[in-house]
N, C-alpha and C positions, 0 to 999 in steps of 0.2 A: 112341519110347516102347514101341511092342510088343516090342522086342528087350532092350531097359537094362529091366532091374528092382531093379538097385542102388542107380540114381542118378536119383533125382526129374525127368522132361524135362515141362519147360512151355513151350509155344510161345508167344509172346507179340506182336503189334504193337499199337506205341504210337499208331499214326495218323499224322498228319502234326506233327512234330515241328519249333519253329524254329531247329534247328540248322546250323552253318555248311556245311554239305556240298553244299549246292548252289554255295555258291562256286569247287568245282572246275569247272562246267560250263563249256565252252567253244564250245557250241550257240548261236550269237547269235538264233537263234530260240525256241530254248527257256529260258536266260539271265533275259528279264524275264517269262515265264510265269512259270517257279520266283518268282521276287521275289515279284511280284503276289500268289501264291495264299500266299507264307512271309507275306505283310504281312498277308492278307485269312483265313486260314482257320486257319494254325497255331496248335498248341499251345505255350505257352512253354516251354523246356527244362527246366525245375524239376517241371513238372507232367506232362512227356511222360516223365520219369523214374520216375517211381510205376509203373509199368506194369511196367519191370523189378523193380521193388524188391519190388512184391507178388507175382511169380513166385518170385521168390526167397526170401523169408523166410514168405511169410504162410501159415497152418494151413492156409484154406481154398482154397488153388492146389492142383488134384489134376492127378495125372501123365499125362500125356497130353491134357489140356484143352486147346483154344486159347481166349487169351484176348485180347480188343480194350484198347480203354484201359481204365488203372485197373480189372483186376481184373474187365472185363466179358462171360461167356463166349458165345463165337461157335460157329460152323458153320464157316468158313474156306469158301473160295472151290468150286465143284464137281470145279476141279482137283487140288487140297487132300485130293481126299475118294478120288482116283481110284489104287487100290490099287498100280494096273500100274506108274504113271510114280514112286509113291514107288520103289518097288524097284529101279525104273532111274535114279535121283536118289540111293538108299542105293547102289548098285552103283557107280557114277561117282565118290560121295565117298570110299567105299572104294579104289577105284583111286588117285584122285589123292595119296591118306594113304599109300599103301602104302610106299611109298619114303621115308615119316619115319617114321610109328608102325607098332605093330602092329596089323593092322586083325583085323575078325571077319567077313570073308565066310561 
């Protein structure tokens, strides 16, 4: 968000969402954790979708906010916050794009 000022960037996590992706797991210990906590704590996939959808279209999503579910704005984690490791996180994704797009080191 500090560097795009053409194009609207909104961070967004939905929370735990009960969508199929943990069925890739092949961890037999972690396996029926995933289950457990998709049966006991998830959002249903309809509602954990609002999350993207208000990033994306709604007035009141400003650019560089992060936001939790549905539209709720956060702080994001202390690592989130830690200037250094973005730049070296933007620096790695640049690298690995360079070889398809044009990037903007």
């Amino acid at each position: 968000a500090e560097r795009e000022k053409k194009v609207k960037v909104v961070p967004v996590h939905p929370g735990m969402v009960a969508t199929n992706l943990d069925h890739s797991s092949t961890d037999i210990f972690l396996r029926p954790f995933l289950y457990a906590a998709i049966l006991l704590a998830a959002t249903p996939v309809e509602k954990g979708a609002l999350s993207q959808i208000f990033a994306a279209v709604s007035p009141e999503a400003e650019h560089g906010q992060y936001y939790g579910p549905i539209g709720k704005v956060e702080t994001g984690s202390k690592l989130s916050g830690n200037h250094d490791l973005q730049e070296r996180l933007f620096r790695w994704i640049q690298g690995e794009l360079s070889s398809h797009v044009e990037t903007i080191m």
